[in-house]
C-alpha positions in Angstrom: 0.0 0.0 0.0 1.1 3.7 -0.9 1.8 6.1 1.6 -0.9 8.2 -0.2 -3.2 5.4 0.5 -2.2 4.8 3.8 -2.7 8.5 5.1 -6.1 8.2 3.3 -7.0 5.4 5.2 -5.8 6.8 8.7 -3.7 3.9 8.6 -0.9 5.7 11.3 1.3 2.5 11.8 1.9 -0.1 8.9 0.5 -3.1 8.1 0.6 -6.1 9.9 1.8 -8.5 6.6 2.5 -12.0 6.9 2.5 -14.4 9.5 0.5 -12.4 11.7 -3.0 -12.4 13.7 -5.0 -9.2 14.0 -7.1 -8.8 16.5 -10.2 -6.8 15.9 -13.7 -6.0 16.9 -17.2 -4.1 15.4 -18.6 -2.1 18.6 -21.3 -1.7 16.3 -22.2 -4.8 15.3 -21.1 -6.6 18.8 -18.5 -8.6 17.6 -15.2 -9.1 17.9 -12.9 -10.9 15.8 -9.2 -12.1 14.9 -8.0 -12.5 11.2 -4.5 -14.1 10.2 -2.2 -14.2 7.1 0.3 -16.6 6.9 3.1 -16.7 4.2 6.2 -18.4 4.5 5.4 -19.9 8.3 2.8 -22.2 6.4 4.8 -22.5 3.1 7.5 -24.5 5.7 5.2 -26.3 7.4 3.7 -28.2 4.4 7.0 -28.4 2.1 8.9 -30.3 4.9 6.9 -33.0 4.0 5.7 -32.3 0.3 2.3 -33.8 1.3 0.3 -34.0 -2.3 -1.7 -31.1 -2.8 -5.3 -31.7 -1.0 -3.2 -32.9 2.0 -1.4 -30.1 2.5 -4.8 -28.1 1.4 -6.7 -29.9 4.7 -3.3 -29.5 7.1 -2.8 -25.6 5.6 -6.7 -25.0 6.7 -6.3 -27.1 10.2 -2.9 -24.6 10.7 -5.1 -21.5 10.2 -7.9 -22.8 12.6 -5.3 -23.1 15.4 -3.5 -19.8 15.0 -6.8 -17.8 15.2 -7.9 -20.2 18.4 -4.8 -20.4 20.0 -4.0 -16.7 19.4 -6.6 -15.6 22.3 -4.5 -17.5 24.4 -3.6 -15.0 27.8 -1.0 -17.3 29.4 2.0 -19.3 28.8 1.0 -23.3 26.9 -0.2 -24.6 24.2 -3.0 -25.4 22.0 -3.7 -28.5 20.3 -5.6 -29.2 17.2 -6.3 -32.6 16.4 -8.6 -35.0 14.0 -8.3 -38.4 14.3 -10.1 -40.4 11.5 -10.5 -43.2 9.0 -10.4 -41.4 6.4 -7.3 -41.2 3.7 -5.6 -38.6 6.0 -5.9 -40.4 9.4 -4.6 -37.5 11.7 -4.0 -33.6 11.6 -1.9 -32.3 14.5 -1.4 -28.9 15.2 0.6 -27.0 17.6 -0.1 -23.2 18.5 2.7 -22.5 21.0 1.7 -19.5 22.9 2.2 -16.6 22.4 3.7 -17.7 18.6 4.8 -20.7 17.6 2.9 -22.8 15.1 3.8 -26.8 14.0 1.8 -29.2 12.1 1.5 -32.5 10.8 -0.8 -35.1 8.5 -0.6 -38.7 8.1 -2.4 -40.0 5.0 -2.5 -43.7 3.1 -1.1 -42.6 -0.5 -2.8 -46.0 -1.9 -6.8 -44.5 0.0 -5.3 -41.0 -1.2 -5.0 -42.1 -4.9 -8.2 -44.2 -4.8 -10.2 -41.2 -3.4 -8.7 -38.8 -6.3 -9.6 -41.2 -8.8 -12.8 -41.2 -7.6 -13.0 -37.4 -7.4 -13.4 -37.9 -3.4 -10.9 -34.9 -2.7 -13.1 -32.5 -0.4 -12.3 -31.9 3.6 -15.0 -34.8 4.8 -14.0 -37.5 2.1 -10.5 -37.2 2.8 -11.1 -37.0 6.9 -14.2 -39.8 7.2 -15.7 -40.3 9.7 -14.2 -39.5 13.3 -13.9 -36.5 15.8 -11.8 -32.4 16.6 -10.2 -32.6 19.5 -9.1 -28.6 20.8 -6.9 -29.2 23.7 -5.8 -26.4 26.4 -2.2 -27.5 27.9 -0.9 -24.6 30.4 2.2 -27.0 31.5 3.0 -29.1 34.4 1.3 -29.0 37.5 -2.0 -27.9 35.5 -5.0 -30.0 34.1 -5.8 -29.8 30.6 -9.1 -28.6 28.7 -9.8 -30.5 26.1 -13.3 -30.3 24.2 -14.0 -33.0 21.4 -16.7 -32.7 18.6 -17.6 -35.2 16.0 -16.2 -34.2 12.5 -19.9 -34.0 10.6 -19.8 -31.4 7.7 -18.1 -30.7 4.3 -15.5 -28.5 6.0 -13.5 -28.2 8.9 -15.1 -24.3 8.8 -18.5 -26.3 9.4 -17.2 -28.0 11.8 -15.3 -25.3 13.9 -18.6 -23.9 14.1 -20.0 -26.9 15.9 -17.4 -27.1 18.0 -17.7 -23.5 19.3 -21.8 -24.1 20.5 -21.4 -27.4 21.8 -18.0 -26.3 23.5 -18.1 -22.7 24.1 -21.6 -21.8 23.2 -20.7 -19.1 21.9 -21.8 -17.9 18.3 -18.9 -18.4 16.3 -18.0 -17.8 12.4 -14.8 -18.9 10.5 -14.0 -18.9 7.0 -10.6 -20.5 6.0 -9.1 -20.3 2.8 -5.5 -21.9 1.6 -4.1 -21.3 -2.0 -0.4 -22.1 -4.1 1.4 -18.5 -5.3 4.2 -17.7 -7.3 6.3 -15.1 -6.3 8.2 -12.7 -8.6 11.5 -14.6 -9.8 10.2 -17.7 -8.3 8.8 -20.4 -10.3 8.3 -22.8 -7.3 4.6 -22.4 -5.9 4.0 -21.4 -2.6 1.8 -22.0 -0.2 -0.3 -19.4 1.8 -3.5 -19.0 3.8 -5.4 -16.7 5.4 -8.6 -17.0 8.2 -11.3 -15.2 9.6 -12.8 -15.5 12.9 -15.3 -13.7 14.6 -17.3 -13.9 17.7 -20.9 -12.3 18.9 -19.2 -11.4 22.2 -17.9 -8.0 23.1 -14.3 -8.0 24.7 -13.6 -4.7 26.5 -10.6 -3.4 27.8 -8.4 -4.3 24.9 -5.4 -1.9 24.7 -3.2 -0.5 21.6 -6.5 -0.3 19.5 -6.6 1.5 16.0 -10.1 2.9 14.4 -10.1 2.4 10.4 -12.3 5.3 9.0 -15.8 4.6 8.3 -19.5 5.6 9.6 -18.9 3.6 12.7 -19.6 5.4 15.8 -17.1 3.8 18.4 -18.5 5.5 21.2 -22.3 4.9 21.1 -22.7 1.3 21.7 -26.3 -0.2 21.2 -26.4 -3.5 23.5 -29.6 -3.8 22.0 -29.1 -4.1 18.1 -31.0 -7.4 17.3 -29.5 -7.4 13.8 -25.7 -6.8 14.5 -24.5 -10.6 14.3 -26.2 -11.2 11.7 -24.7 -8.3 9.6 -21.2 -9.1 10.7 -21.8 -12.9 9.8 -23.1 -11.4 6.2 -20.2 -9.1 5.5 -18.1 -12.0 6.0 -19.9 -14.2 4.1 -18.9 -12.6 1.2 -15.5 -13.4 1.3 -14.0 -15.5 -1.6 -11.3 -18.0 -0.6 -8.3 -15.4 -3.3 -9.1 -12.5 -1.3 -8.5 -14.0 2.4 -5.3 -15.9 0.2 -4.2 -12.8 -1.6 -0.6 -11.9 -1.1 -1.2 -8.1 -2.1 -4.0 -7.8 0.1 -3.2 -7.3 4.0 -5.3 -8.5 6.9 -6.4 -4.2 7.9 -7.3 -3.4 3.9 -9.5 -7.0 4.3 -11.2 -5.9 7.4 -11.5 -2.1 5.5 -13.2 -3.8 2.8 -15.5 -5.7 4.9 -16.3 -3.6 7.4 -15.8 0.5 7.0 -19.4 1.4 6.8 -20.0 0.1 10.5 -16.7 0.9 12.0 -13.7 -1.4 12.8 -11.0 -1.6 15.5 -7.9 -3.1 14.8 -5.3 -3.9 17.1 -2.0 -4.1 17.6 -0.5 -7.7 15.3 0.4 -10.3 16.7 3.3 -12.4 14.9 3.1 -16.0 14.2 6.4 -17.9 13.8 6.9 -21.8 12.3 8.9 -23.3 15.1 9.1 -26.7 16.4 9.2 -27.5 20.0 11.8 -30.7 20.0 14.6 -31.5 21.0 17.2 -33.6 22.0 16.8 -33.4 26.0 13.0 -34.0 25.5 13.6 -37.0 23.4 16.7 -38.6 25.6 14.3 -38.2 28.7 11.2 -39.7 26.7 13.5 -42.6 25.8 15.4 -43.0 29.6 11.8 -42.7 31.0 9.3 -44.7 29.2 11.3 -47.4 28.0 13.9 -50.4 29.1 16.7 -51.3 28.2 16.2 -54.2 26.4 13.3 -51.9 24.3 16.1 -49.3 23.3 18.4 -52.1 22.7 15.5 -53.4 20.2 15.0 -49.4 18.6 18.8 -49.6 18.0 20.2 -50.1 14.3 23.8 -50.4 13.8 24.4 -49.6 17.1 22.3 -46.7 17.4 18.7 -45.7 18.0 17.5 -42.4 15.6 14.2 -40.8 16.4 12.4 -38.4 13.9 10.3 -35.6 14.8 7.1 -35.8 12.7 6.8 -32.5 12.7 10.2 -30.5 11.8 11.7 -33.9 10.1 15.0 -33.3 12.6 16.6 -36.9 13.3 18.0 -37.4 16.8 20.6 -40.2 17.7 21.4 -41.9 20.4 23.9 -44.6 21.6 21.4 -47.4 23.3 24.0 -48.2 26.2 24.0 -44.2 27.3 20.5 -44.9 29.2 22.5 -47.5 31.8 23.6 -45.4 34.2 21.0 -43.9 36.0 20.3 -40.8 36.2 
């Protein structure tokens, strides 16, 4: 965006990019909301793997729903996303490591995968099946976990978000999700990028480091009595097509400025979202020392030595089987 632009739009800071989650919210229309735009964070995530393309389609979508959910996270943890199915792609995993970390992973069976193409099976439900969304809460050690669980009925996982939220939260929910392959300037290698949308019929006060984009909103004339307000906010979004919330020229505040500028929206300060895996060696040597004898490492080992992928990051630990004998 110009600078011309920008001082037209009241735009006093710049825009958030990619790999970022902007928080937001409609006084008028009592709702508040978060948006992200992810770029190269996703672009890792589903390369590392070079899952087939409606694979890394479902994962990209699944990474998207986690960063706006895990995003509102106040504290310290993480949040887990997780199908599990028996469908060609068995299990989705995601990671939102608060306050920015993202991870993800699919397993698939190429041969159900192949079948299901064949047979021009290739949307979200026939590649999941039948099965059930677990969200998961985990603030650390010492804490118990929240985890709600939905069954996965609907032709998307947006259709299904939205069940989870009134069964779960019971709070009116929206979410459109929308993953796409660009190619950049100079770059004839495709890349992979999404963008989300999520917004909630629940006013959140006291939010700080907030930023008004013009428009005929009146931010300081609340109605707590406008019948019609959700419903307006869930039709604006509505018309959303899966390019523009993809679109690597359009950023998350001119989206919400599209959208929203007849009503009034506040933006707030971005948050960024980073790929980063949370493994390492000192996990994995205490996973093996604790949960497994000896004469079960002495059955991992190969040549002499036992090697551990990460599923997620694709990083290969090793270990010497005999290291785990004096204890610890």
């Amino acid at each position: 965006m110009t600078d011309t632009l920008m001082t037209a739009l009241g735009l006093d800071r710049p825009e958030s990019g990619d790999d970022a989650v902007v928080p937001f919210t409609l006084d008028q229309l009592d709702t508040r909301g978060r948006t992200v735009r992810l770029g190269d964070a996703l672009d890792t995530i589903l390369n590392r793997h070079n899952y087939p393309a409606p694979v890394a389609r479902l994962l990209g979508e699944a990474v998207v729903l986690a960063a706006l959910i895990g995003s509102s996270l106040k504290f310290e943890g993480r949040f887990i996303l997780q199908t599990q199915t028996d469908g060609p792609v068995s299990l989705l995993v995601v990671d939102f490591d608060a306050p920015d970390g993202l991870r993800g992973y699919a397993r698939f069976d190429q041969d159900a995968l192949v079948k299901a193409a064949e047979e021009g099976r290739t949307r979200p439900a026939d590649l999941l099946g039948n099965g059930h969304l677990a969200m998961t809460i985990d603030q650390g050690p010492n804490t118990e976990r929240y985890q709600g669980i939905v069954a996965l009925e609907g032709n998307s996982l947006e259709q299904v978000a939205h069940t989870y939220f009134m069964q779960s939260e019971q709070i009116p929910t929206q979410v459109r999700l929308a993953v796409a392959e660009f190619t950049k300037k100079g770059d004839h290698r495709p890349h992979w990028r999404a963008g989300g949308v999520l917004i909630q019929h629940l006013p959140e006060h006291g939010m700080s480091h907030a930023q008004d984009l013009p428009g005929d909103g009146n931010f300081d004339n609340h109605d707590d009595n406008a019948p019609d307000g959700w419903n307006e906010a869930k039709a604006l979004m509505a018309t959303l097509d899966d390019l523009e919330l993809a679109d690597p020229d359009l950023s998350a505040e001119r989206l919400l400025f599209r959208l929203y500028h007849e009503t009034g929206v506040r933006v707030f300060t971005p948050l960024p979202v980073v790929e980063r895996c949370t493994c390492s060696a000192d996990k994995i040597e205490d996973m093996l020392a604790t949960s497994f004898t000896a004469e079960d490492r002495e059955e991992m080992a190969v040549d002499g030595e036992i090697e551990v992928v990460c599923e997620f990051c694709s990083t290969a630990y090793h270990f010497n089987p005999h290291q785990f004998d004096v204890q610890h």
